[in-house]
Structures are given as C-alpha cells and as structure tokens.
Phi, psi and omega in degrees: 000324146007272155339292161295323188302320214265342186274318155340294196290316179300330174295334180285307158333334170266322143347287181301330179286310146270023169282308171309311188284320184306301177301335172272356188291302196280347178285315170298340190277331176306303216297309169326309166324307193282330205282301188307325166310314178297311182275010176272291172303337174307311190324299189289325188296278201317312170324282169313328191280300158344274206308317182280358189266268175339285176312335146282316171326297163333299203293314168331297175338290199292327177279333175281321186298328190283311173288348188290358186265319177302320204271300170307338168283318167325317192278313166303311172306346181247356183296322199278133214293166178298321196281321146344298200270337175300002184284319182313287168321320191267330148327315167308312166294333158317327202256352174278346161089051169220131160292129166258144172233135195276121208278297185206185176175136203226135179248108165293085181301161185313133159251189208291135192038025141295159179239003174220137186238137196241129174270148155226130187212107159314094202263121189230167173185186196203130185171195192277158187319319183275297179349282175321334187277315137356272155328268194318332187281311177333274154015300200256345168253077176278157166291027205204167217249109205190176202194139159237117198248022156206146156230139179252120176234144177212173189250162207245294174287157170282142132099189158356272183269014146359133135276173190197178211230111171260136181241122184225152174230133191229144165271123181250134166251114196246156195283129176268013122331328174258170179272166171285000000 
C-alpha cells in the first residue's frame, strides 16, 4: 500500500504542477492579450487622430483657396494711400453738391509690427440740409477701410432758405507699409 500511497502522491503532485503551470500558461496568454489589446487601441486613437489632423489640414487648404479673392479685396481696402483717400473724400462731397474742405489731419503712427496705421481727419462743410446728410451717408460708405467716429451739425443761417455746417472726424485705416 506504500507503494501506491507514494505513486498516488507523485500523481497529485504532478497534477498540482500542471495545474499550477496551466495557470501560469493562461494568465500570460490574458496579460498578452490584454498588452495586444491595449496597443491595438493606442493603434486605433493615434489613427483618428492622424486622420482628423489630415482632414483639418484639408480643410485649412481649402479655405485658404476658397478666401483668396476675399482676403485680396480685404487687402485692397488698406492698400489705399492717404491722399487718395483724402481725394476720395472731398469727391464725395462734390457728388452730393457741397464742397468738403479738409480741416486737418493726425497720423497715430504704426507701432513696431503693426501692419495699419490710423489717420484721423477732420472733414467739414456747408449746405442745406439733406445735402449734408447726403454727405455724411457717402462718408460712412468710403471705398476704404475707415469709421466716422464723430459728427457735429449746426445751422448757420436764418429763416427758411437756412444753410447749415457739418463737421466731421473721420478715421482712416491705412496699411503702414506705405508712406505717408
């Protein structure tokens, strides 16, 4: 009985040992698993991200190709030099039938890596009312990149046949590259 009791024990033993190994077998084939799984998802995150970094790009492209003519007109409104646009301006009154005469004008210079340098100029004139006004709307549509940021009107005349006095500061934003 010995004999058997001692063969007995080595069979468990051996059992329990590949029982033991079985286990260590399948616990490494999880952890690979779980390791493949894991860099599979990295795989996949780092993919989408690619693919969505390329796909802005695209999109970045098309849009700068989609804008350029808009962005060159953009470019044009500051391209334009002061006495131009002071040219502009006293045109405007003309075709509205009051002379503008150009009072003054003060340039806030550019500072180191601006790219618009701002006029502020003081346009005044004189006529009847709707004339002026006439005016003043030309004034807020200039072809150029500009803002009127104050107006004063008073009446000049008596009675009726009244004249009246437009005073205006109008801001020009001009590209500071070019000179004055």
């Amino acid at each position: 009985m010995r004999k058997y009791e001692k063969r007995m024990r080595y069979r468990a033993s051996a059992a329990l040992a590949a029982l033991i190994l079985a286990w260590i077998v399948a616990a490494g084939a999880l952890y690979m698993l779980a390791q493949q799984r894991s860099a599979y998802a990295l795989a996949l995150a780092e993919s989408k991200r690619a693919e969505s970094s390329a796909s802005t790009v695209a999109r970045t492209e098309a849009l700068i190709r989609d804008t350029a003519r808009e962005r060159e007109a953009l470019e044009e409104l500051v391209r334009t030099d002061v006495l131009t646009a002071l040219e502009i301006i006293e045109e405007a009154g003309a075709s509205a039938g009051v002379a503008v005469s150009i009072g003054g004008a003060s340039v806030a210079e550019a500072g180191r890596g601006e790219l618009l340098r701002s006029i502020a100029v003081v346009a005044s004139a004189e006529g009847s009312f709707s004339a002026l006004m006439h005016t003043l709307s030309l004034f807020e549509t200039l072809p150029f990149l500009s803002a009127v940021e104050s107006v004063t009107l008073e009446r000049v005349g008596e009675g009726a046949a009244g004249r009246w006095r437009l005073s205006t500061r109008i801001r020009i934003f001009a590209d500071a590259s070019i000179p004055l």
